[in-house]
C-alpha positions as CSV (number, residue, x, y, z in Angstrom):
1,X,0.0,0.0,0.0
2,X,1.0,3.5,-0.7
3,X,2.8,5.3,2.3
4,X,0.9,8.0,3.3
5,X,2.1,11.9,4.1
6,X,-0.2,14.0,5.9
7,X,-0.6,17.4,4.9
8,X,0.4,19.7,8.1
9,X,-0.3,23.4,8.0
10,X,2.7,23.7,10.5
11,X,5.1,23.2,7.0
12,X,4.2,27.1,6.2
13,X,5.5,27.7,9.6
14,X,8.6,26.1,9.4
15,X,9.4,27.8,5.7
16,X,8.5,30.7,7.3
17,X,11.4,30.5,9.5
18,X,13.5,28.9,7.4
19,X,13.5,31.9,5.1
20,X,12.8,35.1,7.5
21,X,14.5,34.2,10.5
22,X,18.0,33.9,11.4
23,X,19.0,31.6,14.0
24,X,17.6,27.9,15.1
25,X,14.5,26.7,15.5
26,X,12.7,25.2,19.1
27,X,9.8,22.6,17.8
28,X,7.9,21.0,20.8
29,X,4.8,19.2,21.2
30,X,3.4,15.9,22.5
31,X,4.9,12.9,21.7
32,X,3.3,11.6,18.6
33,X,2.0,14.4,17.4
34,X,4.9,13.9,14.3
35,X,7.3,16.6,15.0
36,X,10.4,14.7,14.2
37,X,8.4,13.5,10.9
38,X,7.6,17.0,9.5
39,X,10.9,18.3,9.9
40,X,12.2,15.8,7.8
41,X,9.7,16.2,5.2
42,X,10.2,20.0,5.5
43,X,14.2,18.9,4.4
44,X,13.7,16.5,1.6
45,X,11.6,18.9,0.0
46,X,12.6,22.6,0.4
47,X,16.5,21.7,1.2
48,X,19.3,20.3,-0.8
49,X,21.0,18.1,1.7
50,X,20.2,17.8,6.1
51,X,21.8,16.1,8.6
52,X,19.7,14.4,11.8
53,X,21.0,13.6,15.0
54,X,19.2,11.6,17.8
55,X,21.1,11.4,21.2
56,X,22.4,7.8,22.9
57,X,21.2,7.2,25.6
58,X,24.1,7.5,27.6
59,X,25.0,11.0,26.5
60,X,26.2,12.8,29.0
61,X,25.8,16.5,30.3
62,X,28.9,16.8,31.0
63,X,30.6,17.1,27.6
64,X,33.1,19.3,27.5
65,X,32.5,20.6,23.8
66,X,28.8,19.5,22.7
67,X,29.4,21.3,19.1
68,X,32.9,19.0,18.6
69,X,30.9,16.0,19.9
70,X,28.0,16.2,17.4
71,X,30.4,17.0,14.6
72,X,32.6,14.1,15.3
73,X,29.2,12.2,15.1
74,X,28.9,13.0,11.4
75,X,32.6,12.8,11.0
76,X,32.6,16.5,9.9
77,X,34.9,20.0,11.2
78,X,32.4,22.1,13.7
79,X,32.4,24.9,10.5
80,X,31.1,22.4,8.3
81,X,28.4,21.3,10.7
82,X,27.7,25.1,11.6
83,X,26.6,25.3,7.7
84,X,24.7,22.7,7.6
85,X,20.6,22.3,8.0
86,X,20.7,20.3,11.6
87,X,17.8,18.4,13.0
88,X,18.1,17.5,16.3
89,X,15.7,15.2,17.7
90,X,15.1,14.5,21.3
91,X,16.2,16.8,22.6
92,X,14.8,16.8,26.3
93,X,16.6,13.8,26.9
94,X,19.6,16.1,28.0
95,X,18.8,19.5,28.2
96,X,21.8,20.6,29.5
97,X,24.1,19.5,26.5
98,X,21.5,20.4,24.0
99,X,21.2,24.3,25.8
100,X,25.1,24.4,25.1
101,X,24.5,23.4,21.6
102,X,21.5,26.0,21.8
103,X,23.8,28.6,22.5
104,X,26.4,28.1,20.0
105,X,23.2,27.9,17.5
106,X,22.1,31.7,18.5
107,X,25.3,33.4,18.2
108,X,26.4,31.9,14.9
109,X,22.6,31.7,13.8
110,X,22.8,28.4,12.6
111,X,19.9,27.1,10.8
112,X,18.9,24.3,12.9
113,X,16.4,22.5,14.4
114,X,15.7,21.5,18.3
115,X,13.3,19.3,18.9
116,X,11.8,18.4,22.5
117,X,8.6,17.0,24.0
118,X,8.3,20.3,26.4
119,X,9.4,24.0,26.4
120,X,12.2,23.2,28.4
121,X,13.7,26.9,27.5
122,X,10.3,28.6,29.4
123,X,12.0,29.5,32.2
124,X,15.5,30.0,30.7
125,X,17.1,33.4,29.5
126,X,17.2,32.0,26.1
127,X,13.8,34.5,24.7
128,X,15.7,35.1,21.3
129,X,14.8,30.9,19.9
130,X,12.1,31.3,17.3
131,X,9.8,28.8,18.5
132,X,6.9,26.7,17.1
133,X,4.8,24.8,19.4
134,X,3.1,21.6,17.4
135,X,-0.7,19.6,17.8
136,X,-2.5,17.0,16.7
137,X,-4.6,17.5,13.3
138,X,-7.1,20.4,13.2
139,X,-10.1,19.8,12.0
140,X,-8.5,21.6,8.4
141,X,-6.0,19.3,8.6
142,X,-8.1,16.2,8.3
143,X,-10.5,17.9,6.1
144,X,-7.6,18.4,3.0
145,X,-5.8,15.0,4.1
146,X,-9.2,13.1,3.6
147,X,-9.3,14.6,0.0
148,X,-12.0,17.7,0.6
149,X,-11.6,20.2,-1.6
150,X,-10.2,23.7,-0.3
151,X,-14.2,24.6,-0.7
152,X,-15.2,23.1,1.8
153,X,-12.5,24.8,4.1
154,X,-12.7,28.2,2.8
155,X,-16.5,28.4,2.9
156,X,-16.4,27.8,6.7
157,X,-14.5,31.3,6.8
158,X,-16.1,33.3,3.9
159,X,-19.8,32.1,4.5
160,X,-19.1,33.2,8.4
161,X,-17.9,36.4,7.8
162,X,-20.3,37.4,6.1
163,X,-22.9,36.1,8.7
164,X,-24.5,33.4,6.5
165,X,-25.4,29.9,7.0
166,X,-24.0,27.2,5.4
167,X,-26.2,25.0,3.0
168,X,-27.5,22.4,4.7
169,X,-26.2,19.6,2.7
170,X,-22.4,20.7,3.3
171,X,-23.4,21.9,6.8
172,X,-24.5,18.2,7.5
173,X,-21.8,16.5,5.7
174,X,-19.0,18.6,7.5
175,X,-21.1,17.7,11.3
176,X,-20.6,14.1,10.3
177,X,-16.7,14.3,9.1
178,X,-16.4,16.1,12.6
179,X,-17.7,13.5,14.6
180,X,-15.6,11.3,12.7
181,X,-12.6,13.0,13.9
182,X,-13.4,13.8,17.4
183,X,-12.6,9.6,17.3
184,X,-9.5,9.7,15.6
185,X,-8.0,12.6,18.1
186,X,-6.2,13.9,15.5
187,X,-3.3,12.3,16.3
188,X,-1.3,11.5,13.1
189,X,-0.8,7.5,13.2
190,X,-4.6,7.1,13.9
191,X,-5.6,9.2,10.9
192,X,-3.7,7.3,9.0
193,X,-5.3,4.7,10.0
194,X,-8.6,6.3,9.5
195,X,-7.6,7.2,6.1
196,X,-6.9,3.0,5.6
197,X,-10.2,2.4,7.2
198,X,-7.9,-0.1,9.4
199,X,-10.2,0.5,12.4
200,X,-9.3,-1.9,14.6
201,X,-5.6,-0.4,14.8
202,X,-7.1,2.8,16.0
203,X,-8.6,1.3,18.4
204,X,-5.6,-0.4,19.7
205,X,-3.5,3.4,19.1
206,X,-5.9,5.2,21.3
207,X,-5.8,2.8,24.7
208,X,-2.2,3.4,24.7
209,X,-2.6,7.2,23.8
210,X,-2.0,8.0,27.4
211,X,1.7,5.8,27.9
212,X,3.3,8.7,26.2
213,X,2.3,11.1,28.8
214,X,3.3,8.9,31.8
215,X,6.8,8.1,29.6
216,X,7.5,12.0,30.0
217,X,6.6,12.1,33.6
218,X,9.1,9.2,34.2
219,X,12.0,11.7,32.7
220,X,11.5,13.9,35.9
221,X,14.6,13.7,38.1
222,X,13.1,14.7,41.5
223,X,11.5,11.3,43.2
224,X,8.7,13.5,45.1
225,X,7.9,15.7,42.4
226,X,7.5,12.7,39.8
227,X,5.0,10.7,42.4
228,X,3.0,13.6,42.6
229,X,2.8,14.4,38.7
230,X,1.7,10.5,38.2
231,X,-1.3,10.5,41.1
232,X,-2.4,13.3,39.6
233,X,-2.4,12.0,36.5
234,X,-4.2,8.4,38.0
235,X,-7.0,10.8,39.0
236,X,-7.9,13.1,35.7
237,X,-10.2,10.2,34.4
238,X,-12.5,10.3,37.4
239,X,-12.0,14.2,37.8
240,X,-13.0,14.8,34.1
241,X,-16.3,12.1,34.6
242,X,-17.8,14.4,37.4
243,X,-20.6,16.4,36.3
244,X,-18.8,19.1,38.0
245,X,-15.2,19.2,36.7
246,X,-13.0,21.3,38.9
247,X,-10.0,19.6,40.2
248,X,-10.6,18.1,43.7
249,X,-7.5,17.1,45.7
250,X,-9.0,14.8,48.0
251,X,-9.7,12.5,44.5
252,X,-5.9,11.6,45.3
253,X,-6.5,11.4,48.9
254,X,-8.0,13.0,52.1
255,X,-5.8,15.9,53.5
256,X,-4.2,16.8,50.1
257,X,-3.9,20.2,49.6
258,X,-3.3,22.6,46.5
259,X,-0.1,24.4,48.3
260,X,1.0,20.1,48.4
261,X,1.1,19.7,44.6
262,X,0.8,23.3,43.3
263,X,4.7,22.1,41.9
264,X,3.5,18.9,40.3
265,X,0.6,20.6,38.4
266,X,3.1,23.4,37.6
267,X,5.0,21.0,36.0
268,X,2.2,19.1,34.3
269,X,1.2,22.4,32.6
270,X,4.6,23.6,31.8
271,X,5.3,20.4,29.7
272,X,2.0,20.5,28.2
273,X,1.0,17.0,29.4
274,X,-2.2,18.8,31.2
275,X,-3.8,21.7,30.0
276,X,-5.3,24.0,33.0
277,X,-8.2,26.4,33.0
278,X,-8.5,28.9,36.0
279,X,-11.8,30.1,37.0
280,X,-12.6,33.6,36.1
281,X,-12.0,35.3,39.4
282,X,-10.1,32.6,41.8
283,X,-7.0,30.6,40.3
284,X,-7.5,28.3,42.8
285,X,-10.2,26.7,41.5
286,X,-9.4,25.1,38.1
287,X,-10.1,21.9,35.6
288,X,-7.3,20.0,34.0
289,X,-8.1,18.3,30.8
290,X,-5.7,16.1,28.8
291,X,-3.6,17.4,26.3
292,X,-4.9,16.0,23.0
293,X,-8.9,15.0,23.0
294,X,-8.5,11.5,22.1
295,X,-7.3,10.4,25.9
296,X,-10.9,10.2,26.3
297,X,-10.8,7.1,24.8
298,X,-13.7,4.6,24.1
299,X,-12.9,1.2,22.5
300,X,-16.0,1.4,20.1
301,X,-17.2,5.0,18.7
302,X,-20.2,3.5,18.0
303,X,-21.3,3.1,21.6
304,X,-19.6,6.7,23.1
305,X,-22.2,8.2,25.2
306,X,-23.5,12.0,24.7
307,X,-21.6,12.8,27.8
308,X,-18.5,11.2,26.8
309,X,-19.1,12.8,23.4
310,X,-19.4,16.3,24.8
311,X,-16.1,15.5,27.1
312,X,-14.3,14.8,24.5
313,X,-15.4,17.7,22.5
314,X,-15.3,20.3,25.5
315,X,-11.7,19.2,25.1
316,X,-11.1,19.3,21.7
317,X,-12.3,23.3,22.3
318,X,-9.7,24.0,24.6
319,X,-7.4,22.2,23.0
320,X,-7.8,25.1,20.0
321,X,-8.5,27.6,22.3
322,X,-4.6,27.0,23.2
323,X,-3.3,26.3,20.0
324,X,-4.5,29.8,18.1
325,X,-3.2,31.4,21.6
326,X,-6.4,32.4,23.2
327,X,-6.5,33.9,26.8
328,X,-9.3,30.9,28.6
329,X,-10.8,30.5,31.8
330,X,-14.0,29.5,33.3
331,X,-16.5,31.0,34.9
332,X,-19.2,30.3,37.8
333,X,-21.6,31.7,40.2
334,X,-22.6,29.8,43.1
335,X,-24.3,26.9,42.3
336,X,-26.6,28.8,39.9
337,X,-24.6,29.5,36.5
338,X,-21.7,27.9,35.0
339,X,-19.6,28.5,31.7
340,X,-17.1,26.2,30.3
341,X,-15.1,29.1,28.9
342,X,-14.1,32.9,29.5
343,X,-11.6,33.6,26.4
344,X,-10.1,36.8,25.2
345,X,-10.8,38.2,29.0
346,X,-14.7,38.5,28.4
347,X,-16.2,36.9,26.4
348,X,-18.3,33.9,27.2
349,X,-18.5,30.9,25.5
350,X,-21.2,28.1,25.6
351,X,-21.2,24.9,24.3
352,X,-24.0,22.4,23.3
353,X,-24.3,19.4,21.5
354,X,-27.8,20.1,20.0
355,X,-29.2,23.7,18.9
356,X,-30.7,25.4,22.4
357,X,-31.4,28.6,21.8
358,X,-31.3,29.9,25.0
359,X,-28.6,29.7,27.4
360,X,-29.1,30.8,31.5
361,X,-25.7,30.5,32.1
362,X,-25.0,33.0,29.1
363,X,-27.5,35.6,30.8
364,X,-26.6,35.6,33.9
365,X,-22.8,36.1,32.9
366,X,-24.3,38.9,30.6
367,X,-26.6,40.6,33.2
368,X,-23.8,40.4,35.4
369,X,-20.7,41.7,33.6
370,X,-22.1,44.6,31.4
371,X,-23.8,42.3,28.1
372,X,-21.1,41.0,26.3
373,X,-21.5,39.6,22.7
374,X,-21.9,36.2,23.5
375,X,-20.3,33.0,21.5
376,X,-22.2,29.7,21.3
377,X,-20.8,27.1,19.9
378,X,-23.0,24.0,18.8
379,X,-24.5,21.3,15.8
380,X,-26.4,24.3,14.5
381,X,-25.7,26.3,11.4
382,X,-24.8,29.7,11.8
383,X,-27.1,32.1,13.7
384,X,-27.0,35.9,15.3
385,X,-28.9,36.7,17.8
386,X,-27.8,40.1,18.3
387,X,-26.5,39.9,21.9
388,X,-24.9,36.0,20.7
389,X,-23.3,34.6,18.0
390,X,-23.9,30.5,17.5
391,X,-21.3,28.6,15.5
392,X,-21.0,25.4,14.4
393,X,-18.6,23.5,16.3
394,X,-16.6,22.1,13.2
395,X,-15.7,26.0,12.8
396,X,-13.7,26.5,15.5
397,X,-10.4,26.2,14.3
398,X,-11.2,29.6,12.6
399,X,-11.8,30.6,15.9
400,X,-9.2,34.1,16.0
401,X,-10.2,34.8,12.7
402,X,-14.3,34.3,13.6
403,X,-13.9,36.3,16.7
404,X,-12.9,39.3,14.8
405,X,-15.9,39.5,13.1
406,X,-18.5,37.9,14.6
407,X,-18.1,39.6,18.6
């Protein structure tokens, strides 16, 4: 069977650096998510000649010269290396010899390529590294690799913008494609699998979606901190199955408190393996989701349930929500009113599976911070309401670009 090469928007990115900016690259993202895949790509078809290096295991920190080590590696002077178009994989495996390497790569601006499961540089004084941070498949994405037509992906913009509704036959065709891919995650191997129709290896990709995750956590040196980042971890599926979804401490066990672990889910978040949302007004309350939307796995799609459904698309919203860079919280009052999403500072966000045209939760946000333009998101077509705007849910990875006009 043909091999198959996704289409991955993230290429224009990397061109985009390759020809504007001077100085390395930082990719990270989840494992799997085909970083060390599109790089490659990127260099067998827009470069003459790369090199790519992947550390031993038993590299050691301690190097004295990390830029003569890698060039005796390729059996090549450290000039000659310094020329060349570098991809270096794994790089969070030793992120003290790769930060040396990092440095010599910003002050000659070598065109190279660091590639690492987390922003390991967050907290460094390295803020000049052009970075790109990489995801699963939007919803785009899957639309050109199953064969749409750019039609179908423009329209969602053009017929938005201009406040229209879709026609129903390509609104209900693009509901369906999007339920199919809430199953696949996203995640490339799976929709290639899709893409095969070899359904039963998805299946078997998605139960051990999470290993990856608890592979990172493994990496962390301190003994106490790693514990606490895997019972956190042990306790997201039960935490996310609540109807109410805030993080509760004593799921891991009685007398846990947030000052306790506020290191661990520090370094969950800063590695991307959970993603946080703060409440509006109290940072102490808060929901972690997982990272990519297929972790809320079911064996069989065929038999999710609507709440498992809506779990797994209420992460798939703030999934994109941090990809396009969006400012998101949550918001509740009492026990009365609740929002899944604050974004942009004020504007809130409800989301539905079916059409409801009224929301109480939407209101009472409304009535209570000055009537802000509303977003609902839902199965409906298009629809403003003057004090809301509903959108339908396969939209939303037009979401910077919709908010512009539509709020």
């Amino acid at each position: 069977m043909e091999k198959i090469i996704l289409k991955r928007n993230i290429i224009e990115s990397i061109k985009n650096w390759d020809e504007e900016q001077a100085g390395p690259l930082f990719l990270y993202g989840l494992k799997g998510v085909g970083k060390a895949f599109i790089c490659r790509e990127y260099a067998k078809n827009f470069r003459e000649s790369f090199l790519y290096y992947e550390p031993e295991l038993s590299l050691s920190s301690e190097i004295p010269d990390p830029l003569e080590h890698v060039a005796e590696h390729f059996g090549l002077s450290t000039d000659v290396l310094a020329s060349e178009f570098l991809i270096l994989n794994e790089t969070e495996k030793n992120e003290a010899f790769f930060m040396e390497l990092m440095k010599k790569a910003l002050s000659g601006r070598y065109k190279w390529i660091f590639i690492s499961d987390h922003d390991y540089l967050k907290n460094t004084a390295e803020t000049d590294v052009f970075k790109l941070q990489m995801f699963p498949l939007q919803f785009d994405e899957f639309l050109t690799n199953l064969g749409y037509n750019d039609w179908y992906v423009s329209s969602i913009s053009e017929t938005l913008k201009r406040k229209e509704k879709l026609p129903d036959i390509v609104h209900n065709n693009l509901i369906s494609t999007f339920e199919e891919y809430m199953w696949t995650g996203g995640m490339p191997e799976v929709v290639k699998d899709y893409i095969k129709e070899d359904r039963l290896n998805i299946r078997s990709r998605q139960m051990d979606a999470k290993l990856p995750v608890y592979s990172s956590v493994s990496g962390i040196g301190d003994l106490s901190l790693r514990n606490k980042c895997v019972q956190i971890l042990d306790t997201l599926d039960a935490q996310l199955k609540k109807s109410n979804k805030k993080f509760m401490f004593n799921q891991i066990r009685n007398g846990v408190t947030y000052q306790m672990y506020s290191g661990a889910l520090d370094t969950l978040t800063d590695r991307s393996l959970c993603l946080r949302i703060n409440e509006r007004s109290d940072e102490r309350k808060f929901k972690l989701f997982y990272p990519e939307f297929s972790f809320n796995t079911t064996e069989n799609f065929d038999e999710i349930t609507d709440v498992e459904f809506l779990l797994r698309e209420e992460n798939y919203l703030l999934q994109t929500f941090v990809q396009k860079g969006i400012e998101v919280k949550f918001w509740e009052s009492g026990n009365r009113a609740e929002l899944p999403f604050v974004i942009d500072s004020d504007i809130p966000v409800d989301y539905h599976g079916e059409n409801r045209k009224v929301s109480k939760s939407i209101l009472s946000y409304q009535n209570k911070f000055g009537n802000p333009k509303a977003l609902k998101i839902s199965d409906s077509n298009f629809v403003d309401e003057g004090n809301s705007v509903t959108i339908p849910v396969y939209s939303v990875f037009y979401i910077e670009k919709l908010l512009k006009v539509l709020v």
